[in-house]
DOBAGU-549933 format. One record per residue (C-alpha): residue number from 0; residue in three letters; x, y, z. Coordinates in nm, 3 decimals, always signed. Example, Ala and Ser with C-alpha at 12.3 -4.5 7.8 and 13.67 -1.06 7.14 Angstrom:
2
{kolnu = 0 | vomar = ALA | east = +1.230 | north = -0.450 | up = +0.780}
{kolnu = 1 | vomar = SER | east = +1.367 | north = -0.106 | up = +0.714}
end
This chain:
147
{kolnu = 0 | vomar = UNK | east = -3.033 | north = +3.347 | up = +0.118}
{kolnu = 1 | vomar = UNK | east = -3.343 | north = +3.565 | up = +0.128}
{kolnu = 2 | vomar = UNK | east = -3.473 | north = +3.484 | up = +0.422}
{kolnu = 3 | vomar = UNK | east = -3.136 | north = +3.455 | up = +0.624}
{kolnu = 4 | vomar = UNK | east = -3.157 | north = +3.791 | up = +0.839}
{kolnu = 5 | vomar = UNK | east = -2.857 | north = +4.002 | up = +0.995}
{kolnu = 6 | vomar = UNK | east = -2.717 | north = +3.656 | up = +1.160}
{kolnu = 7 | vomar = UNK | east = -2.621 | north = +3.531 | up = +0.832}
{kolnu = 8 | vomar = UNK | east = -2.750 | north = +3.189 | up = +0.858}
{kolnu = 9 | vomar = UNK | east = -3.115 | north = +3.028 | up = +0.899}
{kolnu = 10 | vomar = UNK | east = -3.155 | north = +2.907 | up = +1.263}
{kolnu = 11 | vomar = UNK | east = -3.472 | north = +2.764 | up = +1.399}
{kolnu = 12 | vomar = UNK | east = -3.641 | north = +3.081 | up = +1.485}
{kolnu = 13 | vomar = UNK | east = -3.642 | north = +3.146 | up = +1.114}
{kolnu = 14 | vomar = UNK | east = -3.789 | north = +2.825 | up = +1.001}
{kolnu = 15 | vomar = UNK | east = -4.084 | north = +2.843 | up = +1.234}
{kolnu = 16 | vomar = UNK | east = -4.129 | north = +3.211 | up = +1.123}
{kolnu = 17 | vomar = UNK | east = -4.148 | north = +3.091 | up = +0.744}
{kolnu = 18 | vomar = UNK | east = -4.351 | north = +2.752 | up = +0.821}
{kolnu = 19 | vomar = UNK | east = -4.613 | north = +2.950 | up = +1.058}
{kolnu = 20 | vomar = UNK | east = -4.634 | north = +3.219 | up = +0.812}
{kolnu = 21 | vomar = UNK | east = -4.708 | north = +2.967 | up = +0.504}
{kolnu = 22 | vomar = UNK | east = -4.911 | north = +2.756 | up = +0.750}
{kolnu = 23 | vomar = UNK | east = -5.127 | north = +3.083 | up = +0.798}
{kolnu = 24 | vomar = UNK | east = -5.106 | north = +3.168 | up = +0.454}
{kolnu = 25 | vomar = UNK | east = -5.215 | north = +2.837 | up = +0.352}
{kolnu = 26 | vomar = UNK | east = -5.502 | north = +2.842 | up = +0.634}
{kolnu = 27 | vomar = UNK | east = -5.650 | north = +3.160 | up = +0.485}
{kolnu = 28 | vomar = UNK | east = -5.663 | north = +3.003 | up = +0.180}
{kolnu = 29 | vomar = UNK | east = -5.840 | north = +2.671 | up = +0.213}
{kolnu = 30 | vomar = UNK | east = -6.093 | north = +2.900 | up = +0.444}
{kolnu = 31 | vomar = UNK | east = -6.138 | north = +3.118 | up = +0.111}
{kolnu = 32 | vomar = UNK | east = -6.174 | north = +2.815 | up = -0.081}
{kolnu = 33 | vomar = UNK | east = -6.460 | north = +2.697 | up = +0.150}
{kolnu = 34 | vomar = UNK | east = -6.639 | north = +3.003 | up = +0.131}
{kolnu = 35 | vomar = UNK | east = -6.649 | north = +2.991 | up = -0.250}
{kolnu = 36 | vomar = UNK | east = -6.732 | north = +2.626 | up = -0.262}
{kolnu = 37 | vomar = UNK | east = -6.426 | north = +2.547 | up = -0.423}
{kolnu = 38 | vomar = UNK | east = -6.356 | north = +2.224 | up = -0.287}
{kolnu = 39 | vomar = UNK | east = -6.139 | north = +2.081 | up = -0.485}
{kolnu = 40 | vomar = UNK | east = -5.886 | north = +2.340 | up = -0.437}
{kolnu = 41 | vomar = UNK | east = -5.935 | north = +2.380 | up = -0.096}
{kolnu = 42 | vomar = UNK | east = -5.836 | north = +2.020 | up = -0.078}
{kolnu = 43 | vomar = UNK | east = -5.551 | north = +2.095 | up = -0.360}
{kolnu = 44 | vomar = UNK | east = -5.359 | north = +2.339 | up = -0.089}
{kolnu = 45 | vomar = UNK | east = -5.450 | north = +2.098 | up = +0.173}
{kolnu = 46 | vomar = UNK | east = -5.260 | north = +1.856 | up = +0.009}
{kolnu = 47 | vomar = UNK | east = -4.949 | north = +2.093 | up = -0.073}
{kolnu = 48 | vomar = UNK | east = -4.934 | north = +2.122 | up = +0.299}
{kolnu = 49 | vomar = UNK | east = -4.890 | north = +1.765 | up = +0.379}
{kolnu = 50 | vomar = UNK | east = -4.624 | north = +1.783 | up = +0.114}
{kolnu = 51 | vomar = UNK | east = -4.458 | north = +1.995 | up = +0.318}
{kolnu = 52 | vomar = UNK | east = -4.462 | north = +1.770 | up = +0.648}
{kolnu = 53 | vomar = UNK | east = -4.753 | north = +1.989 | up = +0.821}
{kolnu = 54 | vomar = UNK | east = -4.880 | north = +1.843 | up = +1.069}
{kolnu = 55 | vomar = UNK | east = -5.328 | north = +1.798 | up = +1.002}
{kolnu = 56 | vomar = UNK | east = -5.385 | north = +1.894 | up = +1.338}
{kolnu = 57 | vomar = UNK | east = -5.207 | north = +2.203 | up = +1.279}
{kolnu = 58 | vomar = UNK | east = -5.391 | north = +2.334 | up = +1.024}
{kolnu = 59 | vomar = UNK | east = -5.740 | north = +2.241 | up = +1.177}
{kolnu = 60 | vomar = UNK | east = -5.628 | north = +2.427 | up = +1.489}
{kolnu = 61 | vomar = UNK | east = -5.541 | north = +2.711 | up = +1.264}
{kolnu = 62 | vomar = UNK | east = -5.856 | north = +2.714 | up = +1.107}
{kolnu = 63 | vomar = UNK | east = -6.082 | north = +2.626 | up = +1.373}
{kolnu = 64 | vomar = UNK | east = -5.920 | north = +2.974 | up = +1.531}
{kolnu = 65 | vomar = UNK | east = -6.012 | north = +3.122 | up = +1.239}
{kolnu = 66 | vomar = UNK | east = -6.360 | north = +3.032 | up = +1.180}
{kolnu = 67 | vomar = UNK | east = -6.423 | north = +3.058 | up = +1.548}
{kolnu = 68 | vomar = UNK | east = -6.288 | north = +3.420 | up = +1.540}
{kolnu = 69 | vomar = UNK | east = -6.539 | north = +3.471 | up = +1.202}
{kolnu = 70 | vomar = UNK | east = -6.856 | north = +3.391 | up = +1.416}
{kolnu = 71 | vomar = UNK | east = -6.768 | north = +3.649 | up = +1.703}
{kolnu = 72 | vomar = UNK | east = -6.706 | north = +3.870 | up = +1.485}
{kolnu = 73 | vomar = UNK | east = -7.044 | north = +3.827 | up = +1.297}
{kolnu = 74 | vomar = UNK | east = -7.188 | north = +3.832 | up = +1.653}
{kolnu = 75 | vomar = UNK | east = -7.057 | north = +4.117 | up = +1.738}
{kolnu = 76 | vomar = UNK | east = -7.176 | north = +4.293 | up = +1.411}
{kolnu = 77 | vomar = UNK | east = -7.521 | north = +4.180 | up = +1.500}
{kolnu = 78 | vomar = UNK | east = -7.528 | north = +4.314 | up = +1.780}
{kolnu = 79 | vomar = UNK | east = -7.456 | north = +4.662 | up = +1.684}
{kolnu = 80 | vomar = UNK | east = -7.059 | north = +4.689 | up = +1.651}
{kolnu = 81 | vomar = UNK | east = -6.910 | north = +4.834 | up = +1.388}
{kolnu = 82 | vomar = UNK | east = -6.614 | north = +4.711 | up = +1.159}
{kolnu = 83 | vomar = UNK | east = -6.351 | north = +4.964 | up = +1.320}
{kolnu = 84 | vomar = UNK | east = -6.469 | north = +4.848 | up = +1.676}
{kolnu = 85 | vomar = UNK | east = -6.403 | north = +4.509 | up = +1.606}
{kolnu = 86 | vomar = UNK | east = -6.011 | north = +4.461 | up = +1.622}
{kolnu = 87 | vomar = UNK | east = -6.040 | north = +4.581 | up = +1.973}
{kolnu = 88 | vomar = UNK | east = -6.313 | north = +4.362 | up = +2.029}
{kolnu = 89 | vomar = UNK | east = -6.093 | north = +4.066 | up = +1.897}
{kolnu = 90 | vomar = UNK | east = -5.786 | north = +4.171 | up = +2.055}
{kolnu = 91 | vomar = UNK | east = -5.601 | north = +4.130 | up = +1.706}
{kolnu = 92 | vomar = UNK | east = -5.474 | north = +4.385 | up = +1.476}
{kolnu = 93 | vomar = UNK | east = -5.671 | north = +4.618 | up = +1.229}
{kolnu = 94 | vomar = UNK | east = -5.599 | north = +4.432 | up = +0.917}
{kolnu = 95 | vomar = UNK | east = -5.687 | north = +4.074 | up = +1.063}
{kolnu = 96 | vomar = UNK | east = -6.014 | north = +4.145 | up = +1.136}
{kolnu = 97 | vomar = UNK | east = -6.072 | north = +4.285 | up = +0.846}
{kolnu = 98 | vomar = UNK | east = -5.973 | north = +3.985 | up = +0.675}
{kolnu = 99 | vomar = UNK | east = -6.142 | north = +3.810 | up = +0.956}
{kolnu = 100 | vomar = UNK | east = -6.504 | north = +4.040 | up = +0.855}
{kolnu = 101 | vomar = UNK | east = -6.398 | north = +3.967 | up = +0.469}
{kolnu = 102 | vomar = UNK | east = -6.423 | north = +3.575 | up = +0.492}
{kolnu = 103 | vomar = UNK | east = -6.705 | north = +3.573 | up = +0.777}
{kolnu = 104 | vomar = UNK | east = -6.924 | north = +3.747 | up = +0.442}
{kolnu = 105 | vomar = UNK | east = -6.933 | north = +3.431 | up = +0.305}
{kolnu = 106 | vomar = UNK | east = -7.097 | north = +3.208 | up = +0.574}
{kolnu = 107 | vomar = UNK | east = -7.403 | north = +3.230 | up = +0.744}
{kolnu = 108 | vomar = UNK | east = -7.372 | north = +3.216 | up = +1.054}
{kolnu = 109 | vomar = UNK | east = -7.557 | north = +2.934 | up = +1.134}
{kolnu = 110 | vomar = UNK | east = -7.302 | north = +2.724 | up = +0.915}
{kolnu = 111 | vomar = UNK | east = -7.007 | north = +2.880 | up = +1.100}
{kolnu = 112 | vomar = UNK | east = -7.153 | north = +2.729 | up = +1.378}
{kolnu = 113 | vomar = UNK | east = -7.192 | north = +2.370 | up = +1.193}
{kolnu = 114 | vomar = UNK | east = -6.826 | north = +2.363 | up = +1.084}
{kolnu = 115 | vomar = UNK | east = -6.714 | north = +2.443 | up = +1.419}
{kolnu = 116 | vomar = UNK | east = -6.893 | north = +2.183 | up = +1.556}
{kolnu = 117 | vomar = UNK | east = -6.772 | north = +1.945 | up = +1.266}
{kolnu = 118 | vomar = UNK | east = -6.450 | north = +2.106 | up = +1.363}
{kolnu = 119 | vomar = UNK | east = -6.478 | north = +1.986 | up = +1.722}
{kolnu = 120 | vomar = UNK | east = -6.546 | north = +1.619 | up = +1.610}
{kolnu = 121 | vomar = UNK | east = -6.216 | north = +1.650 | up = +1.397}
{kolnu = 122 | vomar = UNK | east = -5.999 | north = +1.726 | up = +1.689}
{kolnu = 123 | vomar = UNK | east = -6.189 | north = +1.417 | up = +1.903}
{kolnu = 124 | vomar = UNK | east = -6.126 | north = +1.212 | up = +1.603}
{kolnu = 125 | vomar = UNK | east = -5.745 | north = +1.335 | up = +1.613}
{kolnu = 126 | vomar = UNK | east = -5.718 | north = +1.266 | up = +1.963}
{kolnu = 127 | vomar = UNK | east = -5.888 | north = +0.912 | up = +1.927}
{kolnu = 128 | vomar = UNK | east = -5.607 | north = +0.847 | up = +1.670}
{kolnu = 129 | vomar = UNK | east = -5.621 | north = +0.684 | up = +1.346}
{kolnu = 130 | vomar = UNK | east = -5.528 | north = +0.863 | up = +1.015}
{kolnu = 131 | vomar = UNK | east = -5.524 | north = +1.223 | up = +1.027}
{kolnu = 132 | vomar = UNK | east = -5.460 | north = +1.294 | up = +0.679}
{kolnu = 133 | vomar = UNK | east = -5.814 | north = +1.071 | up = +0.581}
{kolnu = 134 | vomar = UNK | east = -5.961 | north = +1.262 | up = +0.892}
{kolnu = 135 | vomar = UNK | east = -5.900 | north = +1.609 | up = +0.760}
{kolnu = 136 | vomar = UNK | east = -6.020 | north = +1.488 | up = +0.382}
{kolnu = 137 | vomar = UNK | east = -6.320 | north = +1.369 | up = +0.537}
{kolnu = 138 | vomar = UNK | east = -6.395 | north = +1.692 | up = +0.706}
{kolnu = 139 | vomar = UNK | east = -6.390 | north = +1.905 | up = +0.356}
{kolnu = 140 | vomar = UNK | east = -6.569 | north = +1.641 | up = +0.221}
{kolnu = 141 | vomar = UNK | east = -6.843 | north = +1.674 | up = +0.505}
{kolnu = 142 | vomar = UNK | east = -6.828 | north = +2.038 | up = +0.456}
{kolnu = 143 | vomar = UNK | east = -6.956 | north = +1.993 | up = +0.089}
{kolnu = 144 | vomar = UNK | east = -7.292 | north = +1.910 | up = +0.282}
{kolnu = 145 | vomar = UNK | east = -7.279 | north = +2.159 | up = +0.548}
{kolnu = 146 | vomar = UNK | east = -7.223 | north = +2.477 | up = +0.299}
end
């Protein structure tokens, strides 16, 4: 009932809205996760997102955007740029990239680089079929030696 809107009813506009917005959600969390070493949960929330019929190669697009977005954005730094530059530099919105410059703080950005790469392999891997849940769980588990 909360989420019904002024129509009165919860269409399909609405359920992408909530599932992209928990998909995000979700997506900045497991990235957190990463950054901390936290594994486990990062694998926990991974797994609460199958439970809720998400597809894998959803969330690695979402987070390969992500991480991909972290490394230009430490680029940019290193090159001179400063925070307040860099949503225009992004093309996203003020508070993104400052989540965006939050989570980049705890990579190097050498291993941004690495995960993107493993990322790539993940989305071959997808493509190649097989199982995508076991793919994804093999990815965090490969990041364990990567971080």
């Amino acid at each position: 009932a909360m989420y019904v809107g002024e129509k009165g009813k919860v269409d399909a506009d609405t359920i992408h809205l909530l599932v992209k917005k928990t998909l995000e959600q979700n997506t900045f969390l497991i990235i957190e996760k990463i950054g901390k070493k936290q594994f486990a949960e990062a694998h926990s929330i991974f797994r609460e997102l199958m439970i809720q019929k998400i597809e894998p190669i959803m969330i690695a697009a979402t987070i390969s955007k992500q991480f991909s977005r972290m490394l230009e954005a430490k680029a940019h730094m290193h090159n001179g740029a400063e925070q307040r530059d860099l949503p225009k530099l992004l093309g996203i919105q003020p508070y993104p990239a400052k989540i965006i410059v939050n989570q980049a703080k705890g990579f190097h950005e050498t291993t941004l680089q690495q995960i993107l790469h493993r990322l790539s392999q993940m989305d071959f891997e997808f493509k190649r079929g097989g199982d995508k849940e076991l793919i994804f769980e093999m990815f965090l588990v490969d990041l364990q030696k990567i971080s």
